[in-house]
C-alpha positions as CSV (number, residue, x, y, z in Angstrom):
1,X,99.7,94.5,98.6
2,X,103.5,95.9,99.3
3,X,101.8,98.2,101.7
4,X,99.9,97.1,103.8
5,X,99.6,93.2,103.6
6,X,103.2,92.0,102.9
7,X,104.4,93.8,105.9
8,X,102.0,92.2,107.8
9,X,103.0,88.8,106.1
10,X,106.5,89.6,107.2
11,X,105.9,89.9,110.4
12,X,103.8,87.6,110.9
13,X,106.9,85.1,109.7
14,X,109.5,86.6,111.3
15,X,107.5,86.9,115.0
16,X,107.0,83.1,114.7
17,X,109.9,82.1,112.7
18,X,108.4,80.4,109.8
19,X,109.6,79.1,106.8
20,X,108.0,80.8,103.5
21,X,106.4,76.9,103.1
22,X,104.8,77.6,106.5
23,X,103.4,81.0,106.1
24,X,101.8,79.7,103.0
25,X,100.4,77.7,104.7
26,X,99.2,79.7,107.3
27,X,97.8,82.2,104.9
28,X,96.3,79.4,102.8
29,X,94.3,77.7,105.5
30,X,92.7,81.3,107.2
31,X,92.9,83.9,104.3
32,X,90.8,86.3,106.2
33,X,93.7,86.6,108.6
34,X,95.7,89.3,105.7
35,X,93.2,91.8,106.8
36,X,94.4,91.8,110.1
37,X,96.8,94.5,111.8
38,X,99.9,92.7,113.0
39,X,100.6,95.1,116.2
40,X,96.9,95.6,116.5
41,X,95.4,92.3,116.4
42,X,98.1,89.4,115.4
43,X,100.8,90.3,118.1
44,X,98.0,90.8,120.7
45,X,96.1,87.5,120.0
46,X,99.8,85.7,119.9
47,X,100.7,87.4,123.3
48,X,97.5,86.9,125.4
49,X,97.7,83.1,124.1
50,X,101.5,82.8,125.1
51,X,101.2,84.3,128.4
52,X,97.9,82.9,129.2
53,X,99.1,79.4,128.2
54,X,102.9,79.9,129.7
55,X,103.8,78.6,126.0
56,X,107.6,78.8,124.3
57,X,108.2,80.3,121.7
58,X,108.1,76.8,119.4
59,X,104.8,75.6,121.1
60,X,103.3,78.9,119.6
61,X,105.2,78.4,116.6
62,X,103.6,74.8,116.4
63,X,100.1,76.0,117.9
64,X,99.8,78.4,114.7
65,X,101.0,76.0,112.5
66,X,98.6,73.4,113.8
67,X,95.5,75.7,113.7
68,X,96.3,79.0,111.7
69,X,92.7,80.3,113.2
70,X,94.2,81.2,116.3
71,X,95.7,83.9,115.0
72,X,92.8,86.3,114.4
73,X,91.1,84.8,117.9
74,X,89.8,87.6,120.4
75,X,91.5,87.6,123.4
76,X,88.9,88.0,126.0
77,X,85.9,86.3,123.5
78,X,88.3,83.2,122.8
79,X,91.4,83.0,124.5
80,X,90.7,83.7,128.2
81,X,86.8,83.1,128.1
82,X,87.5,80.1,127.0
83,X,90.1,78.9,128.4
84,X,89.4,80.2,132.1
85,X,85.9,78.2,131.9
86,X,87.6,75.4,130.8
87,X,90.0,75.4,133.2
88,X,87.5,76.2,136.5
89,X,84.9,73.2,134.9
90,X,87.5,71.2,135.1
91,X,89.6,72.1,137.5
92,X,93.1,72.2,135.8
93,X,96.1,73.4,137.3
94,X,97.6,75.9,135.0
95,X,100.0,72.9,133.5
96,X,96.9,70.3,132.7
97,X,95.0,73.6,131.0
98,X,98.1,74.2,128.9
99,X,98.7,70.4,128.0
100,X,94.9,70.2,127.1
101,X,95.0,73.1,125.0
102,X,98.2,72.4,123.0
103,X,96.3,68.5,122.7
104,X,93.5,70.0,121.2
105,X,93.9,73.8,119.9
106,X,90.1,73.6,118.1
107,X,89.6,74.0,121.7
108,X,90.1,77.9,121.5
109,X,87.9,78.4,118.4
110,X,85.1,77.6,120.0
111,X,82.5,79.0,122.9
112,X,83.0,77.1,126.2
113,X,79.1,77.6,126.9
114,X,77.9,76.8,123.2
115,X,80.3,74.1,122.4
116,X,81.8,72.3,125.6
């Protein structure tokens, strides 16, 4: 545990700021996500989704919050697959995308062809 998953906790709460309540809860809600590499899957999920999305800092903080399953998402099977045939369907500029996904964040869990 002290190696290799409380560092990752750690980071985890100190890359989105979060209270030790709100990684609790994080953790609590999507347990799988402890087996995850921070720098090899957590910070590149997190990134991809706050470029991709032109998020702050505190609308990821919220996002993850919100829906801790984003964290362990797969950035070109979830974040931009998704997201980029959401956005051409329905023609969003990049604002509308971002304001649709933030509204909804289940959005991003699920396959734009299967689901949408």
């Amino acid at each position: 545990f002290d190696d290799n998953i409380k560092p990752t906790f750690e980071m985890v709460q100190s890359y989105l700021k979060l209270s030790d309540r709100e990684l609790r809860r994080v953790i609590l809600h999507m347990p799988y996500n402890i087996v995850l590499s921070f720098d090899g899957n957590i910070r590149p999920a997190m990134n991809a989704l706050q470029d991709h999305l032109k998020l702050s800092d505190e609308q990821l903080r919220e996002a993850v919050l919100f829906n801790p399953k984003i964290i362990g998402l797969s950035i070109d099977g979830n974040i931009r697959s998704t997201t980029n045939a959401l956005q051409d369907f329905l023609i969003l500029t990049d604002d509308e995308l971002k304001n649709t996904v933030i509204s909804n964040l289940k959005i991003l869990s699920l396959s734009f062809d299967d689901n949408i």
